[in-house]
C-alpha positions in Angstrom: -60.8 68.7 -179.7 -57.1 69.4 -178.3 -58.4 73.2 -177.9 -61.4 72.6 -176.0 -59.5 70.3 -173.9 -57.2 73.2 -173.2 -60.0 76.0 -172.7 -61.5 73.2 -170.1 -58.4 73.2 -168.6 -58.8 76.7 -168.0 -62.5 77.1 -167.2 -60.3 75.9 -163.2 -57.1 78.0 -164.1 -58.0 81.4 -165.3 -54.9 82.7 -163.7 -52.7 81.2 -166.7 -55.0 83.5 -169.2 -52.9 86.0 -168.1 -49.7 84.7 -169.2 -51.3 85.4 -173.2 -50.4 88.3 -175.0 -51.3 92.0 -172.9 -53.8 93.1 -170.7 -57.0 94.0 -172.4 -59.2 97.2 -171.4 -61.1 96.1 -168.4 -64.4 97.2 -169.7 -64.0 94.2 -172.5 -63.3 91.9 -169.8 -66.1 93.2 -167.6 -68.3 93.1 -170.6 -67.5 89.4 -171.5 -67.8 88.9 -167.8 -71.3 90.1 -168.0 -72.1 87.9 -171.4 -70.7 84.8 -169.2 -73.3 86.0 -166.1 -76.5 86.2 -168.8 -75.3 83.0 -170.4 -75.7 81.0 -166.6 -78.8 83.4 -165.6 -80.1 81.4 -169.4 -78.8 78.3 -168.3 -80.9 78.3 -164.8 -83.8 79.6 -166.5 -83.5 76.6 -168.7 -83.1 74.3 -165.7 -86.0 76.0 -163.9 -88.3 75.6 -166.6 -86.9 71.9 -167.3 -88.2 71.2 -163.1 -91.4 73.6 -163.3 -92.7 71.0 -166.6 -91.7 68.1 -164.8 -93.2 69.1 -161.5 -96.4 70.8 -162.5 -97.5 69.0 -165.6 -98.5 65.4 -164.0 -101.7 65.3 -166.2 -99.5 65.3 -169.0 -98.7 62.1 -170.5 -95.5 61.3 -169.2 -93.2 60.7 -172.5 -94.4 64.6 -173.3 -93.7 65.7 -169.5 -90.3 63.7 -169.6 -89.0 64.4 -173.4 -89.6 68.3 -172.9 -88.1 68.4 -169.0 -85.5 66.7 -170.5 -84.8 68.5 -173.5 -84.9 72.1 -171.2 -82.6 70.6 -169.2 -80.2 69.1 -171.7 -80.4 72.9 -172.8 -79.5 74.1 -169.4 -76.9 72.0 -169.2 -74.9 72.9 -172.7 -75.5 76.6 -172.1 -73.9 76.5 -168.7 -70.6 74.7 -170.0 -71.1 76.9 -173.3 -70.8 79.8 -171.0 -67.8 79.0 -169.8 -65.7 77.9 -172.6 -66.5 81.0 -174.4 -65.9 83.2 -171.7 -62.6 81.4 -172.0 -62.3 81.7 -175.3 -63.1 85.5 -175.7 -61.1 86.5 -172.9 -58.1 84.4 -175.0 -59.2 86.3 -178.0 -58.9 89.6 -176.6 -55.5 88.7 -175.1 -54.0 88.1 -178.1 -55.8 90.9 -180.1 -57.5 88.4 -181.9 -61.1 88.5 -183.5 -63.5 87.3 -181.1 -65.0 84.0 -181.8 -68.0 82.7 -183.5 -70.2 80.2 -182.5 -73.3 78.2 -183.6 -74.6 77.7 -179.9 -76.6 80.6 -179.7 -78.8 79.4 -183.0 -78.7 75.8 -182.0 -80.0 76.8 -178.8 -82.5 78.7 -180.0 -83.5 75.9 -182.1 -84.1 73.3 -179.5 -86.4 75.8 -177.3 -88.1 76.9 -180.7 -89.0 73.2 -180.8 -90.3 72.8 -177.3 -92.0 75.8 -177.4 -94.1 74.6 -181.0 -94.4 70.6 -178.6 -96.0 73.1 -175.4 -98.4 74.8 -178.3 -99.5 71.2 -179.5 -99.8 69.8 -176.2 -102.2 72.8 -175.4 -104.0 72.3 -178.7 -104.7 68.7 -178.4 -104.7 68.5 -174.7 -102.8 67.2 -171.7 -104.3 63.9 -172.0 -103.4 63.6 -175.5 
């Protein structure tokens, strides 16, 4: 918990990354640059499609329409934070010539639109009305 406090404390402060270990080739930290970039264009796509069920689904009953809205934009949500700390954390990583780290997210993620995805397939099966 202390590190993520201190990687949040750097999401506002990347300056002080610079103080870790040497400068890394600056295509590694264009490249994590570009991971952090597809990881919030995700995150808005999550958020977009969060709105588009609330907003163009009314016939659906409305614990579907809110549990899936709100499980796309819970999703949104930890993917844009996600984004950031790992960013953090890679760029950290490669500082100090240090493996890159691993995370769970991208499975858990995939997980929770796996489920909505398989809730979208019943609701079209049974029907909006259910």
């Amino acid at each position: 918990m202390i590190e993520f406090v201190r990687n949040a404390r750097l999401w506002f402060a990347p300056e002080e990354i610079r103080q870790e270990g040497g400068t890394p080739d600056y295509r590694f930290s264009l490249a994590n640059e570009r991971t952090f970039l597809a990881w919030l264009r995700t995150a808005l796509a999550l958020v977009g499609g969060g709105f588009a069920v609330d907003q163009f689904l009314p016939d659906l009953r409305w614990g579907w329409r809110v549990g899936l809205a709100l499980a796309l934009l819970a999703a949104g949500v930890l993917c844009s934070l996600r984004a950031v700390n790992h960013w953090v954390r890679c760029e950290r990583a490669m500082r100090r010539g240090e493996d890159l780290p691993v995370s769970r997210f991208p499975a858990l993620l995939s997980l929770v639109v796996a489920v909505v995805a398989v809730a979208m397939v019943v609701v079209v099966l049974v029907g909006w009305e259910g």
